[in-house]
LUMGUDO-491606 format. One record per residue (C-alpha): y, z, x; residue number from 1; residue in one letter. Coordinates in nm, 2 decimals, always signed. Last residue first. Layout:
LUMGUDO-491606
      yy      zz      xx  zalum  seza
       Y       Z       X    NUM     A
...
END
This chain:
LUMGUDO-491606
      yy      zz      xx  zalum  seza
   -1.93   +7.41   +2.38    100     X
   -2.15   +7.47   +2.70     99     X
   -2.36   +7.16   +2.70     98     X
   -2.05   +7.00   +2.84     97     X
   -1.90   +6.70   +2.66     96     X
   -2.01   +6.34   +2.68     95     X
   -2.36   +6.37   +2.71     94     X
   -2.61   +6.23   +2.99     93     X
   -2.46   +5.92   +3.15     92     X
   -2.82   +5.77   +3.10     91     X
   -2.83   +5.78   +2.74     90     X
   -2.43   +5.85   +2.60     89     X
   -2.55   +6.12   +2.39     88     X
   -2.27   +6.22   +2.16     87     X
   -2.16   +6.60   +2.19     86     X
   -1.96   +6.61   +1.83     85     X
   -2.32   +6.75   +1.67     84     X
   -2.30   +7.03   +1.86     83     X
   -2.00   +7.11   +1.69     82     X
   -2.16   +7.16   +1.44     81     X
   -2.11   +6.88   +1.11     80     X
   -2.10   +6.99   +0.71     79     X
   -1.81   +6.76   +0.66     78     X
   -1.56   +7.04   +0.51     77     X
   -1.80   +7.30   +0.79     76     X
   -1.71   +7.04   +1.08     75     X
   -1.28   +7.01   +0.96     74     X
   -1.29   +7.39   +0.94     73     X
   -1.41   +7.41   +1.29     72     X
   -1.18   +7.16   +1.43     71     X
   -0.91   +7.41   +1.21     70     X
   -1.03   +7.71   +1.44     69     X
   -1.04   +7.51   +1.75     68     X
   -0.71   +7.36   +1.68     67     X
   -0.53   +7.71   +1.63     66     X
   -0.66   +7.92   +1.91     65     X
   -0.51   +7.62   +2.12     64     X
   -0.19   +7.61   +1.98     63     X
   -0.21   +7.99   +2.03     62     X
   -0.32   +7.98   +2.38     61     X
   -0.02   +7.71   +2.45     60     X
   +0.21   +7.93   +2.31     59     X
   +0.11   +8.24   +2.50     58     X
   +0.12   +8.08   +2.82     57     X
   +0.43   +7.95   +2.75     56     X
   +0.62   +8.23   +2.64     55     X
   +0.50   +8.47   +2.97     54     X
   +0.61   +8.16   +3.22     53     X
   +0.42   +7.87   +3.32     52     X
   +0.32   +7.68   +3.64     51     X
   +0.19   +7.96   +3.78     50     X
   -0.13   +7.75   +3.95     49     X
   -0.42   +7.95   +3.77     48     X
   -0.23   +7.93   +3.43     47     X
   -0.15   +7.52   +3.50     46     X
   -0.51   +7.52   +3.56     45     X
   -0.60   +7.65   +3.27     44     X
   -0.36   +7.43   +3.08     43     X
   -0.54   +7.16   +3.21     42     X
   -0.89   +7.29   +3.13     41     X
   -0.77   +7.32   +2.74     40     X
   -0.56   +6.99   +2.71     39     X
   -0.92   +6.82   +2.83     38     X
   -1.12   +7.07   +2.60     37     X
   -0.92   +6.97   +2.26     36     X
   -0.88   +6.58   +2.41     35     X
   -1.27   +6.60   +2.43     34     X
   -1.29   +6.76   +2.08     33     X
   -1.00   +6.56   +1.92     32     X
   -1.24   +6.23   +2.02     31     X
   -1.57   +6.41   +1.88     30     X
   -1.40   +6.46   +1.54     29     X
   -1.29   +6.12   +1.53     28     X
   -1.64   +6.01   +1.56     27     X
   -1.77   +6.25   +1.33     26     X
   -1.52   +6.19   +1.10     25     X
   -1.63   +5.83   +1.06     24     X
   -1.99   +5.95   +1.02     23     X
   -1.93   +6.17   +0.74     22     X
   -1.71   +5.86   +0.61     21     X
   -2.03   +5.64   +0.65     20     X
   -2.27   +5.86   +0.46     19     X
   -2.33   +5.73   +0.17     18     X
   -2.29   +5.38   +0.26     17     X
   -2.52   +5.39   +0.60     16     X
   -2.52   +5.28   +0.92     15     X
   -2.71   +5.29   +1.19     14     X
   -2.54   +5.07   +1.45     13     X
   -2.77   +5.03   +1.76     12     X
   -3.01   +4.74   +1.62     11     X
   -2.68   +4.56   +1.46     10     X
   -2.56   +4.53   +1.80      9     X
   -2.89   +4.39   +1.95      8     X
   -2.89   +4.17   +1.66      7     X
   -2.50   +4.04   +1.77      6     X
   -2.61   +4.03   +2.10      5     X
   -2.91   +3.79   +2.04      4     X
   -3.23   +3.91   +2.13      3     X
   -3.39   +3.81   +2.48      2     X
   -3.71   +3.55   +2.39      1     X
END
């Protein structure tokens, strides 16, 4: 007999009361990453196209230099790596690059 979605989606969801706000940042932590690395390869590009001046290359490298180091603060206030923000997504393999 197939199991009922909403079992199947209890089964998944591991839960737990003491650790649920870790949890919760780690999920919102894993969503700033990607956007972190997105922002990061696109202003790459932008570099490797000459689409900025001097100023705003240096700007974006220090707005950059700045969230990493405070996305590391945030991991070391909830004891998490940044390892940890690379969810396994099963078959799709994981959802940042293994080269964090």
């Amino acid at each position: 007999m197939p199991e009922k979605p909403a079992n199947a989606l209890a089964a998944h969801m591991r839960t737990d009361p003491d650790t649920v706000e870790r949890d919760l940042m780690k999920l919102v932590l894993t969503i700033v990453e990607l956007l972190r690395q997105l922002m990061e390869r696109t202003a790459i590009h932008r570099v490797d196209q000459g689409d900025l001046d001097d100023d705003q290359e240096e700007r974006i490298g220090m707005t950059l230099m700045i969230l990493q180091d405070r996305m590391e603060e945030l991991c070391e206030r909830y004891n998490l790596t940044m390892d940890e923000l690379n969810l396994d997504l099963g078959p799709l393999g994981s959802l940042l690059p293994r080269d964090l």
